[in-house]
C-alpha positions as CSV (number, residue, x, y, z in Angstrom):
1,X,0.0,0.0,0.0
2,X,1.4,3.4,-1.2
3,X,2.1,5.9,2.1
4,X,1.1,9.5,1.6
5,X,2.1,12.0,4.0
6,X,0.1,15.1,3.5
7,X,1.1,18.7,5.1
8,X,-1.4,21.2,4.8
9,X,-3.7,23.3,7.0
10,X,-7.0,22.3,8.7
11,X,-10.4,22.7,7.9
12,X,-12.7,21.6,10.5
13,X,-16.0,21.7,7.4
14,X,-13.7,18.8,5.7
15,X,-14.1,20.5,2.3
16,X,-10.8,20.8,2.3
17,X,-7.0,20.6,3.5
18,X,-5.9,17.9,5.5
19,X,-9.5,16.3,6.2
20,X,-10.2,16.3,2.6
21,X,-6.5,15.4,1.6
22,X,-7.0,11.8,3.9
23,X,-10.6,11.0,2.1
24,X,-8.7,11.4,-0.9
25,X,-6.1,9.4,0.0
26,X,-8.2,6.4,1.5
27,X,-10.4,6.7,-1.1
28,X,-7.3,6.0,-3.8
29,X,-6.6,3.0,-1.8
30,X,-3.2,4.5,-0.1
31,X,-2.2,5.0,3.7
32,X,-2.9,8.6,4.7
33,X,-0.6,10.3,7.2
34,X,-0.6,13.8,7.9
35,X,0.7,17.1,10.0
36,X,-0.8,19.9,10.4
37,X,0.3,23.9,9.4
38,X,-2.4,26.0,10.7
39,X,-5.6,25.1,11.9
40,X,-8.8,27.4,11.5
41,X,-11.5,27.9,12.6
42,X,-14.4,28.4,9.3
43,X,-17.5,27.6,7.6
44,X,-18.8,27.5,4.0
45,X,-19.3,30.9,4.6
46,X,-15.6,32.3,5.5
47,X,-12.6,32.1,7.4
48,X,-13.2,33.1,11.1
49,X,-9.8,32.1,12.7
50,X,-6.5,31.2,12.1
51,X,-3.8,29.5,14.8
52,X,-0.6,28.9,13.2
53,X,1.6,26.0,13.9
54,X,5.3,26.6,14.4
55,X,7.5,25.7,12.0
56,X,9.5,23.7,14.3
57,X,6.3,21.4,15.1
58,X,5.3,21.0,11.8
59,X,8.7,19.5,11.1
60,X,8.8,17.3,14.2
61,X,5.2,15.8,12.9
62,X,6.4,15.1,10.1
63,X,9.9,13.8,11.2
64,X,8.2,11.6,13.5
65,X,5.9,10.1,11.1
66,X,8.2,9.9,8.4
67,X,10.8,8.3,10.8
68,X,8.3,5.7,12.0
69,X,6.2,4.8,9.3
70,X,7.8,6.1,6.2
71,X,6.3,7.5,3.0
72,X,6.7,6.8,-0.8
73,X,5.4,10.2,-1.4
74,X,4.1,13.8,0.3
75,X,1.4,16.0,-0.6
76,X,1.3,19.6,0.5
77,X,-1.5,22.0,0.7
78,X,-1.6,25.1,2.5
79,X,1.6,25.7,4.0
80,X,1.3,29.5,5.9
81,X,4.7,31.0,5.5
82,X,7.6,31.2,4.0
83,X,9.4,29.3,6.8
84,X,7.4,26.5,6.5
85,X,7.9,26.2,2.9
86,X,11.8,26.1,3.7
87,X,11.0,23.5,6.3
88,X,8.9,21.3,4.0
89,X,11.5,21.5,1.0
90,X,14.5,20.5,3.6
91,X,12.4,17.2,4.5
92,X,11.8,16.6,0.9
93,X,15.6,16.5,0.3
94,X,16.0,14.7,3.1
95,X,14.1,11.8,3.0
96,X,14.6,11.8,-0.8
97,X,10.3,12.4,-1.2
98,X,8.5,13.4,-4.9
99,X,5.8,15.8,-3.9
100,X,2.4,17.5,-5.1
101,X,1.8,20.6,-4.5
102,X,-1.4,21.9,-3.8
103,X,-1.3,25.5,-3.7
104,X,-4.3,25.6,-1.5
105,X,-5.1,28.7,-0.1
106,X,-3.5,30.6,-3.0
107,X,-5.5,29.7,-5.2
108,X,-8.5,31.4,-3.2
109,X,-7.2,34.7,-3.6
110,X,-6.2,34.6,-0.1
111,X,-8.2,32.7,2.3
112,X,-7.1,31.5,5.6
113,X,-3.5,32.6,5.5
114,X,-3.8,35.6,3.7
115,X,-6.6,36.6,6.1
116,X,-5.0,36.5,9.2
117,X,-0.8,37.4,8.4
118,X,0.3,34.2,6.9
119,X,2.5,34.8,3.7
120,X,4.8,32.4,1.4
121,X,5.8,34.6,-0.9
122,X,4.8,33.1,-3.5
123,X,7.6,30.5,-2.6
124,X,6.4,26.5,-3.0
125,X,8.8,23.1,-1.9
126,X,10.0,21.9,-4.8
127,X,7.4,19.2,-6.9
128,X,6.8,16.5,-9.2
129,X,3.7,17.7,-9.7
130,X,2.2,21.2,-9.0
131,X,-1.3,21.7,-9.2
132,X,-1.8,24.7,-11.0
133,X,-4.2,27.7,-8.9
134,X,-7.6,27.1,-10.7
135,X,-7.1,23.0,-10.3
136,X,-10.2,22.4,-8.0
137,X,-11.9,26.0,-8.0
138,X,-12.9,27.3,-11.6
C-alpha cells in the first residue's frame, strides 16, 4: 500500500485541507498520514480564525511520522509562511520524497492565510507535480 504524508492546513468543514487530503487518499486506496500547518477555525461561509503551527512542530510531525512509518510520497497543501515552505522542501531532500503541491489557499485569492498574516511569498517546496491555482476551484 502506497504511504502518503500530506502537510497542509485544517479545515474543520472537511471540504478541504488535510480532512479532505485523507478521504482522498483512502479513497485512492493508499495509507494517509498527515501534519498539520495552521488550523482554523471556518465555515462555508468564511474564514473566522486562524492558529498557526510553528514551523518547528510541523517538522517534528512530520519527522516523526516519516521516521516511523515512512512515505513513498508527500502532498502539500496550504503551507502559511515562508518558513514552513523552507522547512517542507529541507524534508523533501532529506528523505529523498517526490511531492504534489497543492497550492491551496493561494488559489482562493487569499483565504485562511492571507486573512490573518500568513504569507509564502509566493515560494512552493519543490514538486513533481504542481497543481496549477484554478485546479479544483474554476
Amino acid at each position: 500500500m502506497t504511504r502518503v504524508l500530506t502537510i497542509a492546513g485544517s479545515d474543520p468543514g472537511g471540504g478541504a485541507g488535510i480532512q479532505a487530503d485523507l478521504k482522498t487518499i483512502a479513497l485512492l486506496g493508499s495509507f494517509g498520514m498527515s501534519a498539520i500547518t495552521v488550523l482554523t477555525a471556518q465555515n462555508t461561509l468564511g474564514v473566522h480564525g486562524v492558529f498557526p503551527a510553528p514551523v518547528a512542530f510541523v517538522r517534528q510531525q512530520a519527522e516523526l511520522v516519516l521516521d516511523d512509518i515512512g512515505a513513498d510520497t508527500m502532498k502539500t497543501g496550504m503551507l502559511y509562511s515562508a518558513d514552513i515552505v523552507a522547512g517542507v522542501a529541507e524534508l523533501l531532500e532529506r528523505y529523498g520524497l517526490a511531492a504534489v503541491v497543492d497550492p491551496g489557499d493561494d488559489r482562493q485569492g487569499g483565504g485562511a492565510a492571507a486573512a490573518r498574516g500568513g504569507d509564502c511569498g509566493g515560494a512552493h517546496p519543490p514538486a513533481a507535480a504542481h497543481l496549477p491555482a484554478d485546479a479544483q476551484h474554476p
